[in-house]
C-alpha positions as CSV (number, residue, x, y, z in Angstrom):
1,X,14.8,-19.7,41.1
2,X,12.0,-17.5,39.8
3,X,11.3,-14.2,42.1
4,X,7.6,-13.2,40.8
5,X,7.1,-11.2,43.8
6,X,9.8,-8.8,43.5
7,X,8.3,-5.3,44.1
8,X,10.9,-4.0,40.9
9,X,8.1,-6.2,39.0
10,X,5.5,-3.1,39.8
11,X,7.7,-0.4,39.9
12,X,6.9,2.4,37.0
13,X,10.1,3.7,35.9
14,X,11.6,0.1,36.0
15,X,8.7,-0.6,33.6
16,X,9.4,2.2,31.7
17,X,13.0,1.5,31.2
18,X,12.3,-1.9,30.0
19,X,9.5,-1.0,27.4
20,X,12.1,1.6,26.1
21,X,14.4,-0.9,25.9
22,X,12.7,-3.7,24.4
23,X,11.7,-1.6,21.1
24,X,13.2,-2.0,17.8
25,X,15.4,1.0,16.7
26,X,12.6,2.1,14.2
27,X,9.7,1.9,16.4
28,X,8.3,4.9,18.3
29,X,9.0,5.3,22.3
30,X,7.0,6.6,24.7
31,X,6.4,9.5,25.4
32,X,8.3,10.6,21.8
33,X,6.9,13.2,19.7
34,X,5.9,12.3,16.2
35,X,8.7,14.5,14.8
36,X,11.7,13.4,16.9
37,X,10.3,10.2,15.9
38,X,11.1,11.1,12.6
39,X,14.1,12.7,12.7
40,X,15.6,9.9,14.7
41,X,14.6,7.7,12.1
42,X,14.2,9.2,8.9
43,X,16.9,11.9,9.0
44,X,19.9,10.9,6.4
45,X,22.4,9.2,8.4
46,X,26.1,10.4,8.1
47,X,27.8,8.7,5.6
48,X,24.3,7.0,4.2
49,X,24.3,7.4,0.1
50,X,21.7,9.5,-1.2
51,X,20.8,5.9,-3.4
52,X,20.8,3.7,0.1
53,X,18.9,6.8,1.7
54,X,15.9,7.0,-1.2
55,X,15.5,2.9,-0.7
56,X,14.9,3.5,2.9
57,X,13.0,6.1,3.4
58,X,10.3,5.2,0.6
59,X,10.5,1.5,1.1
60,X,7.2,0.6,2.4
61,X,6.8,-1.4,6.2
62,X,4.9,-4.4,5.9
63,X,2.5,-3.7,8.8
64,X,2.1,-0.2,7.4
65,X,-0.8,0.9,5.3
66,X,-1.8,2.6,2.0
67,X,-2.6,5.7,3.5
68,X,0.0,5.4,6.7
69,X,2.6,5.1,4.2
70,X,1.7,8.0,2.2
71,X,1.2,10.1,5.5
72,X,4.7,8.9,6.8
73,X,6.3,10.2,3.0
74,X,4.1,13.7,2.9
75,X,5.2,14.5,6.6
76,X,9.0,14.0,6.0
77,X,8.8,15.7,2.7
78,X,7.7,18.9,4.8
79,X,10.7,17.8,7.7
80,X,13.1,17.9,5.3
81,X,12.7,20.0,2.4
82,X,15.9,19.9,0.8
83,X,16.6,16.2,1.2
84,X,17.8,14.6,-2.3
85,X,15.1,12.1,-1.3
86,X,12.6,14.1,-3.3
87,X,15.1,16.4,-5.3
88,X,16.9,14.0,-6.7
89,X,14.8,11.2,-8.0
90,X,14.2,11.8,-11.8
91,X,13.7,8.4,-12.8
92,X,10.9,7.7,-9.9
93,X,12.8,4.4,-9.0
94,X,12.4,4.6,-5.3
95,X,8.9,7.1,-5.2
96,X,6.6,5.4,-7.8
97,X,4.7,3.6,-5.4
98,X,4.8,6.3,-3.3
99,X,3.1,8.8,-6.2
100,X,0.5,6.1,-7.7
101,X,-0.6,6.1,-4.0
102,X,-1.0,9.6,-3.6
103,X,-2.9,10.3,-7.0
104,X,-5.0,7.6,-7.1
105,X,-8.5,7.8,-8.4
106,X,-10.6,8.0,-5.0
107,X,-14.0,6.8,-4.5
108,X,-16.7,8.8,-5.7
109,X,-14.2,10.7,-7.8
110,X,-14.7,10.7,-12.1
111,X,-11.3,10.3,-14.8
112,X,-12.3,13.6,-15.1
């Protein structure tokens, strides 16, 4: 039987709990600030390789833009300074996307 009626159907906090609930672990909850957002999600998890860690954080979403993706790298760069993310990446495996991105000629703009 199917109970559409149930007043739990209306109820706020029960439909808060479930939205909550229903998000992926990488998605943004409500009423979560931009940067706990971030450091849930972006901080370098115990035990995480600093390798594993660079292919994760500068691995691009598929629903994310150009320009979301570079504002996603530029703020954690300023959350987390030290992170071997961006000291420890001579070879630009992981963050040449990232840096073709973010130095791109923009319109208007001469190859001077």
């Amino acid at each position: 039987k199917v109970y559409p009626d149930l007043e739990m159907w209306k109820d706020d906090k029960y439909l808060k709990t479930i939205a909550e609930n229903s998000l992926e672990d990488d998605e943004q909850r409500p009423g979560e600030s931009t940067d706990d957002f971030y450091d849930r999600v972006y901080a370098q998890k115990p035990g995480e390789s600093n390798d594993d860690y660079k292919k994760r954080v500068y691995t691009k979403k598929t629903d994310e833009t150009d320009e979301e993706y570079v504002t996603r790298i530029t703020t954690l760069r300023k959350m987390f300074p030290d992170s071997p993310a961006w000291t420890d990446d001579d070879s630009l495996s992981h963050s040449i996307e990232y840096y073709k991105l973010l130095y791109k000629q923009q319109p208007g703009e001469t190859s001077e």
